[in-house]
C-alpha positions in Angstrom: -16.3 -5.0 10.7 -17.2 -6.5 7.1 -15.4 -2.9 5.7 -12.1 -3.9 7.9 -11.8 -7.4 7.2 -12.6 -6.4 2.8 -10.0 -3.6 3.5 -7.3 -6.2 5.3 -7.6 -8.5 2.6 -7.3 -5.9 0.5 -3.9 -4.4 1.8 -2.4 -7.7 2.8 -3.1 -9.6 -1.3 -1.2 -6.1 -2.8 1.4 -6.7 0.0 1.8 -10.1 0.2 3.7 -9.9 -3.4 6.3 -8.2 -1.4 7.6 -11.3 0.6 9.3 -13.2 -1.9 11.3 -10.0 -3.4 12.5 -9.3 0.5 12.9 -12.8 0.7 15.3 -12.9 -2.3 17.2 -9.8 -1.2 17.3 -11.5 2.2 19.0 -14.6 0.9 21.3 -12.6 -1.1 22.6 -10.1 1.8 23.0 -13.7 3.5 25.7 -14.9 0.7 27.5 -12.3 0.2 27.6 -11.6 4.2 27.7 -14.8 5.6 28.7 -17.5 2.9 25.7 -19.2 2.7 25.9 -20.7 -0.8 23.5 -23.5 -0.2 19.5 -23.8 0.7 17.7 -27.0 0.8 14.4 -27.0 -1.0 12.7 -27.0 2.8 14.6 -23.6 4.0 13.6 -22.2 0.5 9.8 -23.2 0.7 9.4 -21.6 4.6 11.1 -18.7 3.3 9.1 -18.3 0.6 5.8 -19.3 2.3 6.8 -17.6 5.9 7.6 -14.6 4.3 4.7 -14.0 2.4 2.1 -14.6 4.9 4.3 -12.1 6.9 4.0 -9.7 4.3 0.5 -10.3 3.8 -0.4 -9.6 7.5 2.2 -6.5 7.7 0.1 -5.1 4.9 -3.1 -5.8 6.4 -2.5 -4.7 10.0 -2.5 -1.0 8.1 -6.0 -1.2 7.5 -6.0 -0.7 11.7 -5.7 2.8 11.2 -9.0 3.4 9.0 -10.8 2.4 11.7 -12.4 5.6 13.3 -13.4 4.0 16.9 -10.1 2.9 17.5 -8.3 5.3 19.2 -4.5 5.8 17.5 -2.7 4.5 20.8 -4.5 1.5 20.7 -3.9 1.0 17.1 -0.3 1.3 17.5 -0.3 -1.1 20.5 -1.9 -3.9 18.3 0.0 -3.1 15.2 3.4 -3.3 17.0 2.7 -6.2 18.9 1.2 -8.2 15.9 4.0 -7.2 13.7 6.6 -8.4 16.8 5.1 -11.5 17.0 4.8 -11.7 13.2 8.6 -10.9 12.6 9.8 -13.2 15.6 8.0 -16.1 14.8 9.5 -15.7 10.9 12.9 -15.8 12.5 12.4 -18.5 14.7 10.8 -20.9 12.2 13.6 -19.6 9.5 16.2 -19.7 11.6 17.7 -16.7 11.8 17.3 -16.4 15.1 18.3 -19.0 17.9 15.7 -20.0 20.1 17.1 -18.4 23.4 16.9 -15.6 26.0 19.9 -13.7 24.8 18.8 -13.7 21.3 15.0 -12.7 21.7 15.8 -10.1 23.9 18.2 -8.7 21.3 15.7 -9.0 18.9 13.0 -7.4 20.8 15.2 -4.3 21.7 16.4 -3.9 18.3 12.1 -4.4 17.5 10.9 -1.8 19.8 14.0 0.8 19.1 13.0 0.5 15.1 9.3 1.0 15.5 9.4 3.7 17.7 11.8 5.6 15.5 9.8 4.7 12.7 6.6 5.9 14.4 9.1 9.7 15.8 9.5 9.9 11.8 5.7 9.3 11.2 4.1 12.1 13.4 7.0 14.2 12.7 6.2 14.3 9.0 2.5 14.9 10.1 3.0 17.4 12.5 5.1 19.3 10.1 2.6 18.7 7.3 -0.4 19.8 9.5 1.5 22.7 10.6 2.3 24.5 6.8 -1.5 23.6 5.7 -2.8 25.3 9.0 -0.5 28.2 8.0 -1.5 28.1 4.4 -5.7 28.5 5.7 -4.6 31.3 8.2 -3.2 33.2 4.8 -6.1 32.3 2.9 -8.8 33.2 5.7 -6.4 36.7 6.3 
């Protein structure tokens, strides 16, 4: 458990630098999209605060995988749903979303369609990678 929680610290400080830099591009996409030309202080401070501790946690979730016990299913259940409730409350609490049904439900399709592709890509890439170095040891062993 100590080995987890180093390596989540770990993965969440290197990732945590991240926020700020999405945040930025965030605000940028939002004026050249939407107008927005001002921020008070208070928007800009949550952004900058909600956003890295988002990143920090997005990055530390990762460390789920290294651990052996879990089985992968499980570790993708916890991962998604930490990183849902991570993204929605960041949202909500920058207010990019509205607080409703409509919206959340949006949200959460859009959530669930983008991590499962995400994940397709993932164990396609592995499964082709597994594939040509299983090939590569039935040349060698031949």
């Amino acid at each position: 458990m100590k080995r987890f929680v180093l390596e989540f610290l770990r993965r969440g400080a290197i990732a945590s630098g991240i926020g700020p830099i999405v945040l930025a591009v965030l605000y940028m996409i939002m004026h050249q999209v939407a107008g927005v030309d001002m921020l008070s202080v208070n928007q800009v401070c949550i952004g900058i605060i909600s956003l890295t501790l988002l990143a920090f946690i997005a990055g530390g979730l990762n460390a789920l995988y290294q651990i052996e016990r879990l089985p992968l299913l499980v570790a993708i259940l916890i991962h998604g749903s930490a990183l849902y409730v991570g993204y929605l409350a960041t949202y909500l609490v920058n207010d990019w979303l509205d607080l409703g049904v409509i919206p959340i439900v949006a949200f959460s399709v859009i959530f669930v369609v983008g991590y499962i592709a995400i994940w397709v890509i993932i164990y396609s890439i592995i499964r082709r990678n597994t594939a040509r170095i299983n090939e590569m040891l039935k040349q060698r062993n031949a």
